[in-house]
C-alpha positions in Angstrom: 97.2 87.1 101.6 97.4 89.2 98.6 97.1 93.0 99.7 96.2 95.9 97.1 97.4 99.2 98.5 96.9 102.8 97.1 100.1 104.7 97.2 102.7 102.6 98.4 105.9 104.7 96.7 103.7 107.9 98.6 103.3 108.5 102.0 101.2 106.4 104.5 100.9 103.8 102.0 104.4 103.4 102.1 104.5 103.0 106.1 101.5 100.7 105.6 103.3 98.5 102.7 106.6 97.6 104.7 105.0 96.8 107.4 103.2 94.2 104.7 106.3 93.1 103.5 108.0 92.5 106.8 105.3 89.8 107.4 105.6 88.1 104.0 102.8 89.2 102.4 102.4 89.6 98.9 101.6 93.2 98.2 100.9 95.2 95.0 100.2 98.7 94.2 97.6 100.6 92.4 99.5 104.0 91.9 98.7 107.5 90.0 102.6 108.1 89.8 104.6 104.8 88.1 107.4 106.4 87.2 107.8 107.4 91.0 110.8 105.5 92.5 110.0 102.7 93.9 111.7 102.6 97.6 111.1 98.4 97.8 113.3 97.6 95.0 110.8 95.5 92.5 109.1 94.0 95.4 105.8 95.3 94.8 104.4 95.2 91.4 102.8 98.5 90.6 99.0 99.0 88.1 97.9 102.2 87.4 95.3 103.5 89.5 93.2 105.1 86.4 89.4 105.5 87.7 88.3 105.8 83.9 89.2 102.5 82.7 87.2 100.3 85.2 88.0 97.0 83.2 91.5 97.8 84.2 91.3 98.4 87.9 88.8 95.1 88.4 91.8 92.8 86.5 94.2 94.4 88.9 92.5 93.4 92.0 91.7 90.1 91.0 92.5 87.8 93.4 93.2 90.5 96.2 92.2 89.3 99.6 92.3 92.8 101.2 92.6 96.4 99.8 93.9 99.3 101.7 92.6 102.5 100.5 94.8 105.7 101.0 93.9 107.7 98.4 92.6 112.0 98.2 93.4 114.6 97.2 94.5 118.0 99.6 92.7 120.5 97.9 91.5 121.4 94.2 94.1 121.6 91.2 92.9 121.9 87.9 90.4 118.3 87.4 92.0 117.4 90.8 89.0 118.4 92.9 88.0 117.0 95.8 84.6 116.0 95.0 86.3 114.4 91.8 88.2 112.4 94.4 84.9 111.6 96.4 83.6 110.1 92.8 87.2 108.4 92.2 87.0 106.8 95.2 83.9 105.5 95.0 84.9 104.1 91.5 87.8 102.2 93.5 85.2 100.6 96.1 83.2 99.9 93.3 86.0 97.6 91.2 86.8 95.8 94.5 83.5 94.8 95.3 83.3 93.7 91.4 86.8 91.8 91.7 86.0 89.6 94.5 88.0 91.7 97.2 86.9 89.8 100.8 87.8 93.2 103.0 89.0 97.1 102.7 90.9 99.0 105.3 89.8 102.9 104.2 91.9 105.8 105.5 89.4 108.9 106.4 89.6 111.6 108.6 88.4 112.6 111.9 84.9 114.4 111.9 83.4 113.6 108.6 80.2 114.9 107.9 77.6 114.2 105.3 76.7 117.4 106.6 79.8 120.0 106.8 80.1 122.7 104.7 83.8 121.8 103.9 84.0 119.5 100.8 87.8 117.9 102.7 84.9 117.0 105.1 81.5 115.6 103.5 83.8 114.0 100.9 85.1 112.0 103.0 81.8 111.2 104.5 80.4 110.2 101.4 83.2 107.5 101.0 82.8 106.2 104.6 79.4 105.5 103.4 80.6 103.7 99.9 82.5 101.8 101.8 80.3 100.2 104.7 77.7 99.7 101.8 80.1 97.9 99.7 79.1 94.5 100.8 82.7 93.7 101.8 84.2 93.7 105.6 85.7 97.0 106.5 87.6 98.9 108.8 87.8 103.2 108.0 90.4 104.7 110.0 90.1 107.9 110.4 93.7 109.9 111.4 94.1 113.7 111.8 97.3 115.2 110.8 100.4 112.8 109.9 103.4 113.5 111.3 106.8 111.6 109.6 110.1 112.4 107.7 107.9 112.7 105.0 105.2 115.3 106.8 104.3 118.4 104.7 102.5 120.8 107.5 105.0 120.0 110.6 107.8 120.3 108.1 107.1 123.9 106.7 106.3 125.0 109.5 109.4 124.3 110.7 111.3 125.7 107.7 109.1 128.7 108.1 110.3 128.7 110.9 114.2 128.4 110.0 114.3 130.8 107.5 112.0 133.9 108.4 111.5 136.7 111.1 108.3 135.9 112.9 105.4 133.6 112.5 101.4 134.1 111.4 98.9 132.4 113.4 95.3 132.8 111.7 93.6 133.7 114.5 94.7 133.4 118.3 95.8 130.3 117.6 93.8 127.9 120.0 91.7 126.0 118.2 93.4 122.4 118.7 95.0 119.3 116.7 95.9 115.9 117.7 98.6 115.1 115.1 99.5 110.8 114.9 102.6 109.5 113.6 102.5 107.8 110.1 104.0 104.2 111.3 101.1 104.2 114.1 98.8 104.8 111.6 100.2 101.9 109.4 100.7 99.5 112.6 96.9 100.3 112.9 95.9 99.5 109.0 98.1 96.7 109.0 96.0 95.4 112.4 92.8 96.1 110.8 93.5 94.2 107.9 93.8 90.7 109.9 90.8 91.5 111.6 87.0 90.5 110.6 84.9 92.7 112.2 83.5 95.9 110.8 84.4 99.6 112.6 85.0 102.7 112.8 87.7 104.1 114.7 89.9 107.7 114.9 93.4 107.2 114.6 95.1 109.5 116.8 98.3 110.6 118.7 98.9 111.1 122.3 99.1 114.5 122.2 96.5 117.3 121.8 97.8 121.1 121.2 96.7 124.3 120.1 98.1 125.4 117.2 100.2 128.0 119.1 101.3 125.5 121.0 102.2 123.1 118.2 104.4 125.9 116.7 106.1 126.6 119.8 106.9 122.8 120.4 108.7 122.5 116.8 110.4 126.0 117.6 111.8 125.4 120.8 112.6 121.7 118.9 115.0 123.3 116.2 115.9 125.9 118.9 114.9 128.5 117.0 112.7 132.1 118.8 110.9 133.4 116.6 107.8 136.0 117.8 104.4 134.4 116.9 101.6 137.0 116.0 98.1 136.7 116.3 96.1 137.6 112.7 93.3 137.9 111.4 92.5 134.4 109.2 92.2 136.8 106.0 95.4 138.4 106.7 97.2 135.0 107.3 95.8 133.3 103.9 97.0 136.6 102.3 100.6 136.1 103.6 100.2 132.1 102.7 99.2 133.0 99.1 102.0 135.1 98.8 104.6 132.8 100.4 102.8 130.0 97.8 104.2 132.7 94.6 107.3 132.5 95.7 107.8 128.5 96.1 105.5 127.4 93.4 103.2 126.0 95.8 100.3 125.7 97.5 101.0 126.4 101.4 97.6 127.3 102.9 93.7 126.8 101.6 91.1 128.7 103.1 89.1 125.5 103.6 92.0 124.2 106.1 91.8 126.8 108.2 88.3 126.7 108.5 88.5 123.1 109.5 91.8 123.8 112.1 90.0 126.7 113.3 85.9 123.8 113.7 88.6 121.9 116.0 88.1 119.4 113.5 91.5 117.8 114.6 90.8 116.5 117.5 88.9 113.2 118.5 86.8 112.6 121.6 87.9 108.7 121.6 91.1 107.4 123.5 94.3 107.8 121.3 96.0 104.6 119.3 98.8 106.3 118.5 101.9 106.0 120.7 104.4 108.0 119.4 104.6 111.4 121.0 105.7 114.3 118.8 108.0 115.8 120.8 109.6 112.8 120.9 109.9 112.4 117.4 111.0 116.1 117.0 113.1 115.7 119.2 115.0 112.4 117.5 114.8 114.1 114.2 115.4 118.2 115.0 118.7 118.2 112.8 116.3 117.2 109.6 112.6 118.8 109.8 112.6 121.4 108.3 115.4 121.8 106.6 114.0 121.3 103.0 110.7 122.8 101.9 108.1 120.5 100.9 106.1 120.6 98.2 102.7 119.3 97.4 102.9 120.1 94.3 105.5 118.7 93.2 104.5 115.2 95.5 101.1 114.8 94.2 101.0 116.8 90.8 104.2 117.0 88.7 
């Protein structure tokens, strides 16, 4: 088959597009970033994903059998909004349906709702809904929080972590997550793509914690004690927003703790995801951490 997928110098896309190539298939990109280096050494010929020129993006997924979606945004940066990426996505769907595409694999999120007050949350609603009335076959998967070498939140928490005195929980820290490691999340896109039926289905780890908990598990992980203390959420998005001055970043957005704090995390289905995180910490304690990561500078520089 010929496979379109969103992102694959990024993140998940990247998981998802080895995977591909391990099996033969021919795989393109439709990227945001071409001048990012490109980890698969020519193998993947890359279009721009520019959801103003629609001529453009219907000619690039001519002849594509199957597109895997990937693409949002975290939170609002300058016309980077989240409802923009609601509309860009929809855009995307649109040009598929136009070029022929036979199926989509969509990456979501747990809990959507048309409903929520959270645009993370109805925005990705609003796309699950593009997509199953897109005429094509579909599967939406919808993960929680990633976990990988190239993980943002496990990561800086970590180096938080590493490098100062104590730790800021907004809240009492139990409101719960269920994070899922990236390559189950690709095994699972790359499944769903061979597949004909149409569904639904969260894509989750093994492993449910309380955010306390989480941040004791990468502490004791790194073997570092550090005192973790209970805040209110104001307080802790004040301390975020400062931290954010000082690395040029954006660590923390109110709208993610509201949505840790809704336990919208967490799935009430069985997990699909194998890989336990304290495994993974565990296999990889010498590296997490150790560099902060920057959203910013992924996604908008």
């Amino acid at each position: 088959m010929k496979i379109a997928v969103t992102g694959a110098f990024s993140y998940s896309g990247k998981y998802i597009t080895e995977k591909l190539l391990e099996r033969g298939e021919e795989v393109i990109t439709l990227t945001g970033h071409p001048n990012r280096p490109d980890p698969f050494n020519g193998k993947v010929k890359a279009f721009p994903l520019d959801f103003e020129a629609e001529r453009s993006l219907i000619a690039s997924l001519n002849h594509v059998d199957v597109l895997v979606n990937t693409y949002w945004v975290r939170f609002d940066r300058a016309a980077n909004t989240q409802p923009h990426a609601m509309e860009n996505t929809q855009k995307l769907i649109g040009a598929a349906s136009a070029a022929g595409v036979k199926r989509i694999v969509h990456i979501s999120i747990t809990n959507p709702s048309a409903s929520s007050p959270l645009p993370y949350f109805w925005g990705k609603a609003a796309n699950e809904k593009a997509v199953i009335e897109s005429g094509m076959s579909y599967a939406i998967l919808r993960p929680t929080v990633l976990f990988g070498k190239e993980d943002i939140l496990i990561n800086n928490i970590a180096y938080l972590l590493r490098h100062f005195p104590l730790f800021l929980l907004p809240g009492d820290g139990s409101y719960r997550l269920q994070p899922v490691y990236v390559a189950d999340l690709a095994d699972l896109a790359v499944e769903a793509l061979y597949r004909k039926d149409n569904y639904v289905n969260d894509a989750v780890g093994p492993d449910i914690f309380t955010f306390k908990e989480l941040v004791k598990l990468i502490a004791g992980s790194i073997n570092i004690k550090r005192p973790l203390i209970s805040s209110p959420p104001p307080l802790a998005l004040v301390a975020a927003q400062f931290l954010s001055l000082f690395f040029g970043d954006i660590l923390l957005t109110p709208e993610e703790v509201d949505g840790l704090m809704a336990n919208l995390l967490v799935s009430t289905e069985l997990p699909r995801g194998k890989t336990k995180l304290s495994d993974w910490l565990l296999a990889n304690r010498k590296q997490v951490g150790v560099k902060y990561a920057s959203e910013l500078n992924r996604h908008f520089i």
